[in-house]
N, C-alpha and C positions, 0 to 999 in steps of 0.2 A: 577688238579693233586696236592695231599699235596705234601707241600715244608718239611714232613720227609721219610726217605727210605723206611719204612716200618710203613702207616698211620694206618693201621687194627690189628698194635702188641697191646695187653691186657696188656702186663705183661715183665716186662724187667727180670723177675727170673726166665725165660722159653723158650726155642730156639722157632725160628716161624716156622711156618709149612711149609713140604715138599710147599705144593701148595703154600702159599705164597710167600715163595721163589720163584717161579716158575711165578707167577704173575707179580714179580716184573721183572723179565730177561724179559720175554716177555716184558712188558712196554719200557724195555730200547731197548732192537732191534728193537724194532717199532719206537724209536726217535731218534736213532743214524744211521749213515749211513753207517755202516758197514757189510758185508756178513754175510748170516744168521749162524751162532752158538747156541753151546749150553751149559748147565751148564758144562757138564762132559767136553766138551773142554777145560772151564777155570780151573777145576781142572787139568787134565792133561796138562797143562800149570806149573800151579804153580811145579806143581812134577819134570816135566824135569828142569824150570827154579833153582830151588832151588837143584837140584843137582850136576848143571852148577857151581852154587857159592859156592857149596861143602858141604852141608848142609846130614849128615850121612841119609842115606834110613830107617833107623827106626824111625826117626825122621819128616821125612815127609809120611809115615805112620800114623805115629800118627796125624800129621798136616791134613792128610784127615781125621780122624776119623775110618781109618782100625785099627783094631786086629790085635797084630802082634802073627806068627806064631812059630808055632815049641816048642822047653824051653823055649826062650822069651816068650813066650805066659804065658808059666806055671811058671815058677820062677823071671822074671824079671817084678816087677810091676810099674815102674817109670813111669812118665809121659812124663820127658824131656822140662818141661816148657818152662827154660828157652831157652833150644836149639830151641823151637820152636820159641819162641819170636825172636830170634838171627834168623833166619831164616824167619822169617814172615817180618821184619825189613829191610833186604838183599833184595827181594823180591820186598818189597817197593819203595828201592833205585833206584835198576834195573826198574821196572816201568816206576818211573817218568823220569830217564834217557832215558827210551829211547820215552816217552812222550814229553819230551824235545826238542830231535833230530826230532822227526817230526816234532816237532811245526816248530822248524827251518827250516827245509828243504820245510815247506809249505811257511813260507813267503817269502824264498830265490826262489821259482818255481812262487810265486804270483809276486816279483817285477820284475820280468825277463821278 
């Protein structure tokens, strides 16, 4: 297995492809031990989580790559960078907290 995420990207000035992606999640459900999932769960992950930390629904929108609809669509052409970044960040935190809290709670169930 290469020791980078994605050994078959060409070009870093170019997203990788649907199937790459998809190569790579398979790889990892096949090496972790956890219930089988899928991409669109981890997105819908992110959407609820990130609306929990309060992060505006047009914002996370955009963070999945939807079109937003309605006027928005037609007169608002912003991107929201940085609310995504503030959001993507959030996200992050929330993660590894609760990454954390297992770790703990597995060695606190291992030394018992």
């Amino acid at each position: 297995m290469s020791r980078y995420l994605f050994s078959a990207l060409t070009s870093l000035l170019k997203p990788i492809t649907i199937s790459a992606a998809n190569r790579y999640i398979r790889r990892l459900r096949d090496n972790l031990n956890l219930p089988h999932w899928r991409t669109h769960d981890f997105r819908r992950s992110i959407s609820t989580t990130c609306s929990e930390l309060g992060t505006m629904p047009h914002v996370t929108e955009k963070m999945l790559g939807h079109e937003l609809v309605g006027v928005m669509a037609i007169y608002n052409k912003h991107d929201w960078l940085s609310d995504q970044k503030e959001a993507y960040e959030k996200f992050a935190d929330a993660l590894f907290t609760q990454v954390q809290k297992e770790l703990e709670h597995e060695k606190v169930s291992v030394t018992c």
